[in-house]
C-alpha positions as CSV (number, residue, x, y, z in Angstrom):
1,X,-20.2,-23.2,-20.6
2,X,-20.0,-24.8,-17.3
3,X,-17.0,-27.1,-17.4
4,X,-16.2,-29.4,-14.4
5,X,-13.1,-28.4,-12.8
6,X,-12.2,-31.7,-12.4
7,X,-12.1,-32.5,-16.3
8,X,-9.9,-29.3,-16.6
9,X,-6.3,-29.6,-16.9
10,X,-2.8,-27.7,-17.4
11,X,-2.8,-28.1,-21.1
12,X,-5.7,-26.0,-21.3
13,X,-4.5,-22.9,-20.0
14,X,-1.8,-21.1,-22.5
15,X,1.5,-21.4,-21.5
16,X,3.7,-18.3,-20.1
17,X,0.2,-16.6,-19.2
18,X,-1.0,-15.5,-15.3
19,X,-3.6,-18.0,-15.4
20,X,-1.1,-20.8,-16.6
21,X,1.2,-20.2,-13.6
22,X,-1.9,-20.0,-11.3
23,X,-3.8,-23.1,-12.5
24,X,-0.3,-24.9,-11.7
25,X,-1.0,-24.7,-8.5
26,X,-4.8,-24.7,-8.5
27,X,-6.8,-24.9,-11.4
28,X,-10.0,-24.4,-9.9
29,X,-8.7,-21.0,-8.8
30,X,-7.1,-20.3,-12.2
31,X,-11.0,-20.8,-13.1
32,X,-12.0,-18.7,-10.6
33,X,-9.7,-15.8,-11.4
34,X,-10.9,-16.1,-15.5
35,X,-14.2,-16.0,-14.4
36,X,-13.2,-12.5,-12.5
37,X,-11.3,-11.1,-14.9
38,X,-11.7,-12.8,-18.0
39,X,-11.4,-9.9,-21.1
40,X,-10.7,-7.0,-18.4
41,X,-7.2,-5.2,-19.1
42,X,-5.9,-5.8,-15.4
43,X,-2.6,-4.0,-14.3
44,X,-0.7,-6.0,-11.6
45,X,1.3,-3.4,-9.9
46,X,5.0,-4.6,-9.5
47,X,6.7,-5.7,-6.2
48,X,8.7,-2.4,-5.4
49,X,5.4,-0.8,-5.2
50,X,3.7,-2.9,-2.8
51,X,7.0,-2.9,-0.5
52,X,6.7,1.0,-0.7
53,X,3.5,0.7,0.5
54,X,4.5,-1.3,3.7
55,X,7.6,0.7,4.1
56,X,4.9,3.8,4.1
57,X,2.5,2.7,6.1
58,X,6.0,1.6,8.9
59,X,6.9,5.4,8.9
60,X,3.2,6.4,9.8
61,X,3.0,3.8,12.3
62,X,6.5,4.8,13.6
63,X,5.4,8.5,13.6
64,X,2.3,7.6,15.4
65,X,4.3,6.7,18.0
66,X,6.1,10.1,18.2
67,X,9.9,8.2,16.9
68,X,11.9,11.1,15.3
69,X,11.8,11.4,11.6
70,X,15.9,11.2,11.9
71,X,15.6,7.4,13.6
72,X,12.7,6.5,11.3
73,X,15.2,7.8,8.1
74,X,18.6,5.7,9.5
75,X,16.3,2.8,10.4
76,X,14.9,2.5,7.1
77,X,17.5,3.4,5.3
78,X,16.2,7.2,3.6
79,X,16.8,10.5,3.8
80,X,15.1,12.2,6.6
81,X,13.8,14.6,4.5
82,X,12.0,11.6,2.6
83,X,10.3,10.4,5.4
84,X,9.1,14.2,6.2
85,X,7.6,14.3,3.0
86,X,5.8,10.7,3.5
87,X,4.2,11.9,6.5
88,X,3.2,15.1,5.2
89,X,1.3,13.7,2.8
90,X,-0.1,10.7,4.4
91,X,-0.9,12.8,7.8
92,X,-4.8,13.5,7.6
93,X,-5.2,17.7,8.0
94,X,-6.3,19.3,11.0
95,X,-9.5,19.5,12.0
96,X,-10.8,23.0,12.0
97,X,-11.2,22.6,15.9
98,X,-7.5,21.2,16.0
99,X,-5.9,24.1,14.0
100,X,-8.0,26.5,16.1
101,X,-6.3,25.4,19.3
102,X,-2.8,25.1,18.0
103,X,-3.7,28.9,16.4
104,X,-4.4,30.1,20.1
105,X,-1.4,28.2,21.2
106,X,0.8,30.0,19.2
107,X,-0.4,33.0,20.1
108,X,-0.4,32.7,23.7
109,X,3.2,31.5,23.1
110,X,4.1,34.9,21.4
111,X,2.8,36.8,23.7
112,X,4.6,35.2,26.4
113,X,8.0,35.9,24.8
């Protein structure tokens, strides 16, 4: 069925629904979005979840930019032994190459003590 948009209205989209609160502000995007996902089971992740993900991807941008994971805790408010954890598991591993090198580091290190 290929409905003009412009013959669609509010009443047609069930009240207290996604798509009603969408086609309130546009109904050819509330369309749009049924057309998408129209009979899919779609789970829309809630707020805190998304701010996480900023406030992650802030500590690995902070980190980046070799700030301490003490100033990056009190800045954002966490333990710094959150943040350490954040980065360990967001922190790509070493390169075989890389670990190599820090291996001979550390070993040139010893041997100099």
């Amino acid at each position: 069925m290929n409905v003009c948009y412009k013959e669609i209205q509010i009443n047609d989209f069930k009240p207290g629904t996604l798509l009603y609160l969408i086609a309130k502000e546009n109904i050819q995007l509330a369309c749009e979005v049924s057309e998408w996902l129209g009979g899919t089971n779609q789970y829309i992740h809630q707020l805190h979840s998304i701010e996480q993900s900023v406030r992650n991807r802030q500590i690995m941008t902070r980190s980046n930019q070799f700030v301490s994971h003490h100033r990056i805790a009190k800045e954002l408010g966490l333990s710094s032994g959150w943040v350490r954890k954040i980065i360990r598991e967001r922190r790509p591993p070493l390169s075989p190459e890389k670990k190599e090198l820090f291996n001979n580091l550390f070993k040139l290190a010893k041997r100099k003590n």
